[in-house]
C-alpha positions as CSV (number, residue, x, y, z in Angstrom):
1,X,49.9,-20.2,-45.3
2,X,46.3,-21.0,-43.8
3,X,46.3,-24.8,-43.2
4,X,43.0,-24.9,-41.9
5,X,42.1,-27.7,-45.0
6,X,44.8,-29.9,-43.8
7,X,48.8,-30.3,-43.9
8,X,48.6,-30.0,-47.8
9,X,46.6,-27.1,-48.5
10,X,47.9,-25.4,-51.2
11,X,49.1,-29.3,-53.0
12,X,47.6,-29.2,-56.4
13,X,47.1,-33.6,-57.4
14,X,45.7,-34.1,-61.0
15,X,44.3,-37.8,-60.3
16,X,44.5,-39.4,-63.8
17,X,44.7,-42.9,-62.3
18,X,41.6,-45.4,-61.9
19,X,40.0,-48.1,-60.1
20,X,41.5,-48.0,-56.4
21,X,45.5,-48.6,-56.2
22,X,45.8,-45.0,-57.3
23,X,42.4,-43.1,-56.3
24,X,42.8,-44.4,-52.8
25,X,46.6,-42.2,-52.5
26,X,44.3,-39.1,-53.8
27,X,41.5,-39.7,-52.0
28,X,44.7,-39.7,-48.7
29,X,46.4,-36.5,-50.8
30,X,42.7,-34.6,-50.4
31,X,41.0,-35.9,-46.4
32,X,44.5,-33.8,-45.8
33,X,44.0,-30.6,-47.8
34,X,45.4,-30.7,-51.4
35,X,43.2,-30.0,-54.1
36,X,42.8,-32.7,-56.2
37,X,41.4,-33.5,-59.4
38,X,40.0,-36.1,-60.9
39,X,40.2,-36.5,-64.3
40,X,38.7,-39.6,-66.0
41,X,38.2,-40.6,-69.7
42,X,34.6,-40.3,-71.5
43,X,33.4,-43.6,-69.8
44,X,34.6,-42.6,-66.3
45,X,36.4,-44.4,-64.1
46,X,35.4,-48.1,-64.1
47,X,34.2,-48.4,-60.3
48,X,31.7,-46.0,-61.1
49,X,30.0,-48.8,-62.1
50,X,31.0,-51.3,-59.6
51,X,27.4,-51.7,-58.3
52,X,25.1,-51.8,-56.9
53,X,24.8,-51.0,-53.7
54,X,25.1,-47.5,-54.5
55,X,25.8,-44.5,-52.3
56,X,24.3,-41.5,-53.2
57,X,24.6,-41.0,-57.1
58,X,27.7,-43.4,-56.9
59,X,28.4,-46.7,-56.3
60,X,29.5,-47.6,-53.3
61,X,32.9,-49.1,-54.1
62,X,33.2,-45.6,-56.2
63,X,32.6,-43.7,-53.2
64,X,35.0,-45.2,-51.2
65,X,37.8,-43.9,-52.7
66,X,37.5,-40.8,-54.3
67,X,36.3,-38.5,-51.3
68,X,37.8,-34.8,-51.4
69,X,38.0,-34.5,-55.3
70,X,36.8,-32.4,-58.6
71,X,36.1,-34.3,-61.5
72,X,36.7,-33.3,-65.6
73,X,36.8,-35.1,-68.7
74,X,39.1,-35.0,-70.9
75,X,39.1,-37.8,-73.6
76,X,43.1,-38.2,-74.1
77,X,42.3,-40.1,-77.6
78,X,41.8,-36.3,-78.7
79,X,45.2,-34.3,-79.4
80,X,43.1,-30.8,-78.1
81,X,42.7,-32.7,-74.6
82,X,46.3,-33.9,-74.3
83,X,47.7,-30.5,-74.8
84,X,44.8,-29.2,-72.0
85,X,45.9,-32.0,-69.8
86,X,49.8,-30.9,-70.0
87,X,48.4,-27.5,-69.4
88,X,47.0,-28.5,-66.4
89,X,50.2,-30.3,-65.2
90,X,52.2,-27.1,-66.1
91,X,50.3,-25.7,-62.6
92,X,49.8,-29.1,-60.7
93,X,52.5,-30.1,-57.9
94,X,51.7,-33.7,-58.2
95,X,50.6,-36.3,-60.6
96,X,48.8,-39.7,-60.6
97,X,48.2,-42.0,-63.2
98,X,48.0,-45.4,-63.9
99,X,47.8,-45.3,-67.9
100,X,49.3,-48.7,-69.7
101,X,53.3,-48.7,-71.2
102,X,50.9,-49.1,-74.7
103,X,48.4,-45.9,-74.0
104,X,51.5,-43.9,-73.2
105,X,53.1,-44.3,-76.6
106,X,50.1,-44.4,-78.9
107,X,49.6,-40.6,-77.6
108,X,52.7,-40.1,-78.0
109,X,54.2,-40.1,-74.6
110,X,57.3,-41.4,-72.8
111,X,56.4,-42.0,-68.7
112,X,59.5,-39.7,-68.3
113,X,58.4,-36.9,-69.8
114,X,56.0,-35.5,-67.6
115,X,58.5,-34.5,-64.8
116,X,61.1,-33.6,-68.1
117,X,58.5,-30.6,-69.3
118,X,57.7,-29.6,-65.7
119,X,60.9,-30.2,-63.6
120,X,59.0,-29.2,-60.1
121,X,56.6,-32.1,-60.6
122,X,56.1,-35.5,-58.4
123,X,54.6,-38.0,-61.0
124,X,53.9,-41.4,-59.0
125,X,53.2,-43.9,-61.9
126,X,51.0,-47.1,-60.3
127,X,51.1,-50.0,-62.6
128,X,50.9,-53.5,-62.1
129,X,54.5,-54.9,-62.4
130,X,56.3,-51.7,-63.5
131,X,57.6,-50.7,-67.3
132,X,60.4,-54.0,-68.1
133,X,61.1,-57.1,-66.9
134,X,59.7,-60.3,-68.0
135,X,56.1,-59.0,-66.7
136,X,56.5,-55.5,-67.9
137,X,53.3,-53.4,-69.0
138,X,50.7,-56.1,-68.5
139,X,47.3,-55.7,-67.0
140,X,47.3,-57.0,-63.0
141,X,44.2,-56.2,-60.8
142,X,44.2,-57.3,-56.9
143,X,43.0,-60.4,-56.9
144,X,45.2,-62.0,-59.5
145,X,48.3,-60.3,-57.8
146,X,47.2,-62.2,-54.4
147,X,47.4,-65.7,-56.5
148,X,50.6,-64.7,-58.2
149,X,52.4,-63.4,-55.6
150,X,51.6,-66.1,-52.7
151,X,48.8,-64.5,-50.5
152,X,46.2,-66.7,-50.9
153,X,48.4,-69.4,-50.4
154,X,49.0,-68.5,-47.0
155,X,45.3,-67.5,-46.3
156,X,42.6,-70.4,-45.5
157,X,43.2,-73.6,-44.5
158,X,44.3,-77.0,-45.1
159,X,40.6,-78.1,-45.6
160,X,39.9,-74.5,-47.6
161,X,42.8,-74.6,-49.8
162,X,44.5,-71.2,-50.6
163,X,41.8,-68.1,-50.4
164,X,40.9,-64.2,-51.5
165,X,41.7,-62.3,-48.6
166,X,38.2,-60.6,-48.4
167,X,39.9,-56.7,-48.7
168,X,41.4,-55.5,-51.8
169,X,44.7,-55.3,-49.4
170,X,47.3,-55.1,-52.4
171,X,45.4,-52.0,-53.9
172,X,45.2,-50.6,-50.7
173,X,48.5,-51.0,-49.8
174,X,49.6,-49.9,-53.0
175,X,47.4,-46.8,-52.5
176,X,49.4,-46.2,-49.1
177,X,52.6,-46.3,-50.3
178,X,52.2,-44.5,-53.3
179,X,50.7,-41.3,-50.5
180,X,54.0,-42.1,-48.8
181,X,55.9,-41.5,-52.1
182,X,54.4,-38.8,-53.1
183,X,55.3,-37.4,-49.3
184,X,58.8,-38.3,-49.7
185,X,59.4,-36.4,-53.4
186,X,57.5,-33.2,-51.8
187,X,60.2,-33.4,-49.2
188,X,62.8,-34.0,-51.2
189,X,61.3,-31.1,-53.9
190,X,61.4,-28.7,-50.7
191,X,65.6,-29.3,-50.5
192,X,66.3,-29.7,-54.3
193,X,63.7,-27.5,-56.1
194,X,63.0,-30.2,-58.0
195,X,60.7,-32.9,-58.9
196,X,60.3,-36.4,-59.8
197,X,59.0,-39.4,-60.6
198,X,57.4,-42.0,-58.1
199,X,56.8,-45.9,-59.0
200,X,55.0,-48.5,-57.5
201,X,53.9,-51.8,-58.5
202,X,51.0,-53.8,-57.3
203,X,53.5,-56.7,-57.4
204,X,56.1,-55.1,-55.0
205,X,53.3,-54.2,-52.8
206,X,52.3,-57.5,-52.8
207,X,54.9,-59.3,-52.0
208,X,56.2,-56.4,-49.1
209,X,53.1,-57.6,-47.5
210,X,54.4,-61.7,-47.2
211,X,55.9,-60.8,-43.5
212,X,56.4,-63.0,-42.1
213,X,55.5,-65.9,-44.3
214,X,59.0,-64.6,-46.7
215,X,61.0,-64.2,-43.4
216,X,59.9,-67.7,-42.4
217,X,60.9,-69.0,-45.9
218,X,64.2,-67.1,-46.6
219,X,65.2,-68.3,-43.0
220,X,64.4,-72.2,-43.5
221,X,63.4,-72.8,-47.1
222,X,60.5,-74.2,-45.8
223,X,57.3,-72.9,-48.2
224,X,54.6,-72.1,-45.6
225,X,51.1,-73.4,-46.0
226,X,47.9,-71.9,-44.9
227,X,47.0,-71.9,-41.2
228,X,43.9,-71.0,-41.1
229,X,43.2,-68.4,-38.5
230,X,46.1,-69.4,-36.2
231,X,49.1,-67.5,-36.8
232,X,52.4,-68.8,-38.2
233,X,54.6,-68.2,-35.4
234,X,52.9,-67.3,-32.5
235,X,50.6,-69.2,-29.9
236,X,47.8,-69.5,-29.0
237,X,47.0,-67.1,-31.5
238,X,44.1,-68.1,-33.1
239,X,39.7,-68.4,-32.6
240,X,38.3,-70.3,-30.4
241,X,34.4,-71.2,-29.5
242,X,32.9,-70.7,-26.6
243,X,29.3,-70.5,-25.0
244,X,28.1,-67.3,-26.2
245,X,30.5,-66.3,-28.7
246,X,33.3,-66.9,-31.2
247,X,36.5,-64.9,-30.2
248,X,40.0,-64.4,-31.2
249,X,43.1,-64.8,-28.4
250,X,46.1,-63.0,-29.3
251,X,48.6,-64.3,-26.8
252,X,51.4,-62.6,-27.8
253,X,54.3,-63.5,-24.5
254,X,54.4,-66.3,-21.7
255,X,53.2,-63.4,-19.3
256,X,49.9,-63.2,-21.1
257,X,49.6,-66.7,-21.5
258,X,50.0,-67.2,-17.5
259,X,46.9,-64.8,-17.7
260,X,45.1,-66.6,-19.7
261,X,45.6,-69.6,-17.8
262,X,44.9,-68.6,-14.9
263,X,41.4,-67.0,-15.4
264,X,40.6,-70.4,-17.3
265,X,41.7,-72.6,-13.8
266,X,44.3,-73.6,-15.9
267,X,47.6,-72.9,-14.0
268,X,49.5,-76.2,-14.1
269,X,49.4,-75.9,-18.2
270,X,52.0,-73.1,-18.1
271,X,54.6,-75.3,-15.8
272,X,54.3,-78.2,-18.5
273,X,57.8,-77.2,-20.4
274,X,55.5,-77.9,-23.7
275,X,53.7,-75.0,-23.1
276,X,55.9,-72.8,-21.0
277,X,57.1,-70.4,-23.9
278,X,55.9,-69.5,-26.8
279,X,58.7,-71.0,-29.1
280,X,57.4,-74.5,-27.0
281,X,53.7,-74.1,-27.4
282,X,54.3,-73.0,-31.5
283,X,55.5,-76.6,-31.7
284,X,53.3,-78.7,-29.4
285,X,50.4,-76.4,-30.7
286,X,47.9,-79.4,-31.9
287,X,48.8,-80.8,-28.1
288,X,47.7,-77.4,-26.7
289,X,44.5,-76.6,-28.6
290,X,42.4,-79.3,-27.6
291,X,43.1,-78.4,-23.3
292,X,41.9,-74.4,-24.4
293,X,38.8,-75.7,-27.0
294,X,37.8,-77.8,-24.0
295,X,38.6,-75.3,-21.1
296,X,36.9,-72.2,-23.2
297,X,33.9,-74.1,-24.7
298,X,31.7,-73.6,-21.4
299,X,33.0,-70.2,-20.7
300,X,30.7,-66.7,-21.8
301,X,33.3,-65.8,-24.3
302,X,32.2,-62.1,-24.1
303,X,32.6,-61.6,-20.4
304,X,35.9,-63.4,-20.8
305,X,37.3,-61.2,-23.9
306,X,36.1,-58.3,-21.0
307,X,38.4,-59.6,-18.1
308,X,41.5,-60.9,-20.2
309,X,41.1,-57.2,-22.1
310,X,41.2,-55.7,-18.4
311,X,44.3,-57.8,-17.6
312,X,46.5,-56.7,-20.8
313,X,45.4,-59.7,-22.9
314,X,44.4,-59.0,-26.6
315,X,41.1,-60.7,-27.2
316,X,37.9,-59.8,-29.0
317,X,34.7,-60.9,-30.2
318,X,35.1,-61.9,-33.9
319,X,32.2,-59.2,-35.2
320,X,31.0,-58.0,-38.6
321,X,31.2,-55.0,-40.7
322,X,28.0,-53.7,-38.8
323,X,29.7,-55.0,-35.2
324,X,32.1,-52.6,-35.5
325,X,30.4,-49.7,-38.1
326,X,27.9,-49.4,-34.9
327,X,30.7,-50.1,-32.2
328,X,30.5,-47.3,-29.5
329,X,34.8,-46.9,-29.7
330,X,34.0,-46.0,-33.5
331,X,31.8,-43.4,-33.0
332,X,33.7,-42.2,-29.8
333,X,36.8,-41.7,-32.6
334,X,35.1,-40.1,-35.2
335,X,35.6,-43.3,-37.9
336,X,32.8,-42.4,-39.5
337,X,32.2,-39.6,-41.9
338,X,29.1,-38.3,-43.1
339,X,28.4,-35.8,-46.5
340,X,25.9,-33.8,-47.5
341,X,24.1,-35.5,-50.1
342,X,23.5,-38.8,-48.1
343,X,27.1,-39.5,-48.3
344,X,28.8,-41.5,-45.2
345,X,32.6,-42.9,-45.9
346,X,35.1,-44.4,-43.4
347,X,37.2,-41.2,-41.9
348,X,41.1,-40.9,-42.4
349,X,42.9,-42.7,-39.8
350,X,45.9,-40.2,-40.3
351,X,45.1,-37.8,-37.4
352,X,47.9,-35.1,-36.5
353,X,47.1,-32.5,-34.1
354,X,47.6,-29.2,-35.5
355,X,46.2,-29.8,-38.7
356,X,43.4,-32.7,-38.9
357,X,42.1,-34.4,-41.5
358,X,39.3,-32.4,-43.3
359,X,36.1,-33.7,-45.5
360,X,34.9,-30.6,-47.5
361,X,33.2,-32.8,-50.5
362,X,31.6,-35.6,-51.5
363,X,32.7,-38.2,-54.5
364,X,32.0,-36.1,-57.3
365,X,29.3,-36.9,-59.3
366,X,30.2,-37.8,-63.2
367,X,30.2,-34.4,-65.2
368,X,27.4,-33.9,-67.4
369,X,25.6,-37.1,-65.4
């Protein structure tokens, strides 16, 4: 087989699912080569009108996830498009839908009985807490997961109090792991001959994403509280202000504290046994901050971030969208994608060297729009 598309040419994906858990996994599915389809209900999918700004003849938040797809509508209220859309899966390898528990019976349906009438299918269900249990079937979108499920606890600060993370992370990740389910039952189908069903849950997602918050609490039984932008465990790990810039120090060993330390003038700090490992300076961290606010607050941040980077140190300048949309690495890596009509989308950052990622269309338009 020609794989010129990507590694899944030849992968037929009916996308039946909306908003972004599930469109981002076909939008994945497509940048490597299946053909996927996108079929929405009369109104569309929701996003579509999740503007403005708008991108093209989309909104933006539309096009963002639904690159490298056909669209149709079929109105599934309607027996005559039901039986098209089981026609449809009858030649589809996989399928993607997020419909409710309730949709699913009204028309009729059991969520088994897709991969029952076609035994070589992979159906990856995305829902919001999965079928039973005590929240079975009921609605969940990102943000309310991320209260439920303890993100925004540990995001923000004690002055802040819990806080959105500013990313749709549990639809994204959901969106992720639902392309790497859909991988593992096409593996599996290539042994067995057989397909079948894929779950999951914005809920699991959301809570596989506590690390290491959970680890911390399941090892002491301590509940963590936000930390602002200093990290849990580790330190200094955390911003800081200097002359010209804000920047972020990710001192992740004693070596590259040492560094740090010495390209500050302070090298007596790392003999103090307070500070001299990183399980000493977590604890005596609100001792420690003050000596680097003071040593770094005179310093040109961005020529520092430049030498510690030199030296194996993980710092950066704490930029913006634009920062690093226009950053000279992004376009040096191709991050950037850019469609004919006046589409431009963030590229795949799946990249495998015989057969690449691939952006052959645009987010399709609405049919009949």
């Amino acid at each position: 087989m020609d794989l010129r598309f990507g590694a899944l040419t030849g992968i037929k994906v009916i996308d039946a699912s909306r908003v972004l858990g599930g469109p981002y996994c076909g939008q994945i599915l497509g940048d490597h080569g299946a053909d996927v389809i996108k079929v929405e209900g009369p109104s569309g999918d929701d996003t579509r009108q999740w503007g403005p700004p708008d991108l093209g003849p989309n909104a933006a938040y539309f096009a963002g996830a639904n690159r490298n797809k056909r669209s149709i509508v079929l109105d599934l209220q309607r027996v005559a498009d039901r039986e098209r859309f089981m026609e449809m899966l009858a030649e589809a390898d996989v399928l993607i839908e997020n419909f409710k528990p309730s949709t699913l019976r009204k028309w009729g349906w059991q969520a088994d009985e897709f991969v029952a009438r076609h035994p070589r299918l992979v159906h990856c269900r995305v829902s919001g807490f999965g079928p039973d249990g005590p929240y079975g079937g009921l609605p969940a979108y990102d943000t309310a997961i991320q209260a439920q499920c303890g993100l925004m606890s540990v995001n923000g600060s004690a002055e802040s109090g819990p806080l959105r993370v500013g990313l749709p992370v549990v639809d994204m990740t959901t969106g992720l792991n639902a392309a790497i389910g859909v991988l593992l039952a096409l593996r599996a189908r290539e042994i067995t001959g057989r397909g079948q069903s894929v779950e999951t849950t914005l809920y699991a997602n959301a809570i596989s994403m506590l690390h290491p918050h959970a680890s911390n609490f399941l090892g002491t039984g301590a509940c963590p509280a936000p930390t602002g932008n200093a990290h849990p465990n580790i330190y200094p790990y955390d911003s800081f202000e200097t002359s010209s810039a804000s920047i972020y120090l990710a001192i992740g060993n004693d070596a590259q504290f040492r560094t740090l330390c010495r390209h500050l003038d302070l090298d007596a700090l790392p003999l103090d046994p307070r500070y001299a490992t990183n399980p000493a300076r977590s604890i005596h961290r609100q001792s420690l901050r003050p000596v680097l606010e003071s040593a770094l607050l005179p310093v040109d941040g961005r020529e520092l971030v430049g030498r510690l980077a030199r030296d194996g140190v993980p710092a950066a300048i704490i930029g913006n969208v634009r920062d690093v949309l226009e950053d000279p690495q992004t376009r040096h890596m191709g991050l950037l994608v850019d469609l004919e009509p006046g589409y431009r989308g963030i590229a795949s950052p799946i990249r495998l060297s015989d057969t690449p990622p691939t952006y052959r269309c645009p987010p399709p338009v609405f049919p009949g729009s």
